[in-house]
C-alpha angles and dihedrals in degrees: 000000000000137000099245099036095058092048082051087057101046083052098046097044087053096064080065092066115094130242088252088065089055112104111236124242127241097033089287084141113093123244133297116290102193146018112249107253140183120257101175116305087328115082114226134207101197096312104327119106104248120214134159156194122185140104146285104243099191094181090059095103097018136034117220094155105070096128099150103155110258080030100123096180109048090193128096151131117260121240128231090273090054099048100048091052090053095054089030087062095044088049101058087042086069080234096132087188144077133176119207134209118262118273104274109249115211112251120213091253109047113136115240093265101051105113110214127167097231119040100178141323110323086359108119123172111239085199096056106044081047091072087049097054086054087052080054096049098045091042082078096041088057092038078237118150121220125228101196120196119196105206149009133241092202130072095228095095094012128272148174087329089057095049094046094049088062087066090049081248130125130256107260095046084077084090096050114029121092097213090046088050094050096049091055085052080051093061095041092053090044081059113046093032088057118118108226110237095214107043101017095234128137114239098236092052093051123113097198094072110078105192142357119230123206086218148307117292098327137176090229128156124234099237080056094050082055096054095048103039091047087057103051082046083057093060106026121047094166100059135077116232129225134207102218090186098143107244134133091216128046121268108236087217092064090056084052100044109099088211094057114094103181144344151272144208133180118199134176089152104163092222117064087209094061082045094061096038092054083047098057106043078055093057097046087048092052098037113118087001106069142338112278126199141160110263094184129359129160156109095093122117114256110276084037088061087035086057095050092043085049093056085041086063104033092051088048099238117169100245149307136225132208128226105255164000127162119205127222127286119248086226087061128284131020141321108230134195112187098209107226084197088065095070089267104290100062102103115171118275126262124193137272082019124250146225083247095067097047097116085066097033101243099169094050099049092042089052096050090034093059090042088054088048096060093032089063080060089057086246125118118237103274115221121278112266110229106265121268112253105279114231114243120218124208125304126215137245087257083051091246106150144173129198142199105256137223122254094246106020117139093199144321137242113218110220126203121196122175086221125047094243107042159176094244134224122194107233102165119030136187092001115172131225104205095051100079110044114213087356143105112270098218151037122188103211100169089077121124104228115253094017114126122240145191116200134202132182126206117188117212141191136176090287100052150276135311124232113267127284126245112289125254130205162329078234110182115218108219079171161327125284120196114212125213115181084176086237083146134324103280090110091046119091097188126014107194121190142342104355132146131185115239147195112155130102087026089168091068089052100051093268101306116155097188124046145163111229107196125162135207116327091001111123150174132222129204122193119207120176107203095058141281109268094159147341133203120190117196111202147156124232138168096212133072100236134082106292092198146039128203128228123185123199132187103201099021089254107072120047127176128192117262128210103258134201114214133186131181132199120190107216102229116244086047081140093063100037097025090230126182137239131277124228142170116197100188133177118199131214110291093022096145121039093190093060097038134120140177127241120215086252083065085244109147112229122166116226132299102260124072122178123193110215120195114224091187145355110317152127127239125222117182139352118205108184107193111203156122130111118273099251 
């Protein structure tokens, strides 16, 4: 049978299913009844056969994306917010599992304020585990399942290395050593044996982990594998074991050894062709022994990973996950990770899919990806609810805002209304999250200054809009403030030299996914009738010296240098990503004597013309233009 009929069938023989048999949105469901065993090479929930398609979300338990501009440390633990919007979007894509990143070992230089999980042999982070205890927690609330890997194999967050290098011992003596081996069943124990803070349950005795996983890709024996797995079975009877060795085919010694539950595979094969073979010869070697599933897959255009997800079906595996999604920031938006290994235009996913990532047709996958979820249960994909009210931040005094966003919504409208409680006027719609990254997402540049506003945001999808926000305000303008993300030139009045639009290697330039590149004596000129009160240039530079001048013009013709204050801040891991550094080149209000004028207010501007000049090789990220005249 073919491919494409038997994913007709499963389809088809889904529409049959009744409503009843339809998981509920929001966590309405109750708890977990059972722990997800092996029967065979099928899992089982009670007696229900369990599959599953979703995605790794490495960040769950542990932020390493927190790249908002004058952000030094990009590491840090979720919040509650953060967290339920992760397994909330997981949960209306039908996907019932998550896998997680390994637990951070501390590396001999992190700086002191570098958060890690494990901080030495025996040393443990309350805090840390702390956010996990709160994954755990709202695993339940979400009816979401964890994969949790131990180590990992990989320096980035710290790994066996790491863990060697405590004992003074190299890296590859972390399969040999006993003292090595024992500190990894330290940490094990340390693990299973924890008492979760919010529900008071220990974690070997929690439903909602799936599976344990001796570590993240790593090189590990199998001698090594046996130790390992036998121990966390000595301690833990509920849960399935993986073997996390890194292959693209099975080990035959996982399938042999008695420990292992099921099984793993990782897989960034650049054909899509050499993917699905190494799929299926896994399969054949599992099939009738244990319980097989994708554990990462990824980097692949969107019928190329359909095709994948459909021979996962078609072969029953147990599941696949996809690498990777990242989940929305409690500041507003999104935290984002390009990924360089994608060919430099794969970003991690974000749900329900945006304009942004068309290039790599995020819409599309995320559609198709959240039908075939549903569709490995043997349901078809209910409709989207309408999304939950957004929760609006504060807004400045120039009426830029963020807001916490709703797991689903396509996009929001701002509303501004002169009285709490109304009547309202749209003065921003269809605006779009994922457009602006660690930024706010809007700027109402339509206010009076010095009027005084209240603001409201509603998120909508296909299938409607939520109720209101919270109300913010009264916020009182003291100006405008003009926004450009540098997505094209439509905000630009004059572009002088050598300049050239970019996107690509976003990681290096703090996750922005539009800049300006400009080079020495280049430059870029805003016009804004009303009065310069301030401008603030973002910008990213590999020297240590100011990137930018400003000039400030009264009629366009005639600029003159103003005096500038810059600051610069060094993200720290620019070892590992090569990243840039961040600058802001800002002028304040009566910056210039000699352009000024005053407004009848008595308020000092400076002219209504601002160019950016480049003094070396740069990009620029953002330009925020305060101005207008107090009424």
């Amino acid at each position: 049978m073919s491919r494409s009929h038997m994913i007709g069938l499963l389809l088809a023989a889904s529409l049959c299913l009744t409503c009843a048999a339809q998981p509920q949105q929001g966590g309405g469901r109750p708890g977990f009844e059972n722990f997800i065993r092996c029967d065979g090479d099928t899992l089982k929930d009670g007696d229900r056969e369990f599959r599953f398609l979703s995605f790794n979300i490495p960040n769950l338990h542990f932020v390493e994306d927190d790249m908002r501009f004058d952000c030094r440390m990009p590491f840090r633990f979720p919040d509650d917010f953060e967290i339920d919007d992760a397994l909330g979007t997981i949960e209306q894509m039908g996907g019932q599992v998550v896998r997680t990143y390994t637990l951070a070992v501390k590396k001999a230089d992190d700086p002191a304020d570098q958060p890690r999980y494990i901080l030495g042999p025996g040393r443990f982070n309350e805090e840390a585990f702390a956010a996990l205890d709160r994954v755990i927690a709202a695993a339940h609330k979400h009816h979401v399942r964890l994969i949790l890997p131990f180590i990992d194999q990989w320096s980035w967050w710290g790994g066996t290395a790491e863990l060697a290098a405590f004992r003074g011992k190299k890296a590859e003596e972390i399969w040999t050593d006993p003292q090595l081996i024992q500190d990894y069943k330290d940490i094990i124990t340390y693990v299973l044996t924890r008492k979760n803070t919010v529900t008071g349950v220990v974690y070997r005795d929690d439903k909602a982990i799936l599976a344990w996983e001796t570590g993240n890709e790593l090189k590990s024996p199998a001698a090594w594998v046996q130790q390992i797995a036998a121990h966390i079975k000595s301690l833990d009877s509920n849960h399935l074991v993986l073997d996390g060795t890194h292959r693209e085919v099975l080990l035959q010694s996982s399938l042999d050894d008695a420990n292992v539950d099921f099984v793993t595979t990782h897989h960034y094969e650049k054909d899509p062709r050499a993917m699905i073979a190494h799929l299926r010869q896994s399969a054949k070697m599992a099939r009738g022994k244990k319980p097989y599933f994708l554990g990462e897959f990824g980097f692949l255009g969107t019928d190329a990973l359909c095709a994948v997800m459909d021979a996962a079906i078609e072969e029953k595996l147990a599941g696949a996950l996809l690498w990777s999604l990242r989940y929305r920031s409690r500041e507003g938006g999104f935290y984002w990770h390009h990924e360089p290994a994608g060919g430099d235009y794969f970003k991690a996913y974000h749900w329900p899919g945006f304009p942004i990532g068309e290039v790599f047709d995020e819409r599309g996958l995320m559609r198709r990806m959240r039908e075939r979820a549903f569709a490995i249960q043997g349901l078809t994909a209910p409709a989207l609810p309408k999304p939950a009210a957004p929760k609006l931040l504060a807004v400045s005094e120039g009426a830029q805002m963020s807001w916490q966003g709703s797991v689903g919504a396509e996009c929001y409208d701002v509303e501004r209304a002169e009285a709490s409680q109304g009547p309202w006027t749209t003065v921003g719609a269809g605006v779009c999250e994922a457009q602006a990254q660690y930024r706010p997402l809007f700027a109402d540049e339509s206010v009076r200054p010095g009027g005084r506003y209240f603001y409201r945001v509603i998120a909508r999808n296909a299938s409607g809009l939520s109720e209101p926000s919270n109300v913010v305000g009264p916020v009182r303008a003291t100006h405008r403030t003009l926004v450009d993300e540098l997505w094209n030139d439509s905000r630009i009045f004059l572009k002088e030299g050598k300049l050239a639009f970019a996107q690509n290697e976003a990681r290096k330039f703090k996750e922005d996914c539009h800049r300006l590149a400009g080079v020495a004596k280049s430059s870029v000129v805003y016009y804004v009738p009303g009065g310069i009160r301030a401008v603030r240039a973002f910008l990213f530079t590999q020297s240590d010296q100011p990137a930018v001048r400003m000039l400030l013009s009264k009629d366009g013709t005639t600029f003159e240098p103003v005096e500038t204050k810059t600051e610069g801040t060094m993200t720290h891991g620019g070892d590992a990503y090569g990243f840039w550094k961040a600058q802001v080149c800002s002028v304040p209000v009566r910056a210039s004597p000699s352009a000024e004028k005053i407004t009848p207010d008595g308020v000092t501007t400076n002219g209504d013309y601002v160019k950016i000049e480049f003094l070396t090789e740069a990009q620029l990220s953002r330009v925020e233009i305060d101005y207008g005249r107090m009424d």
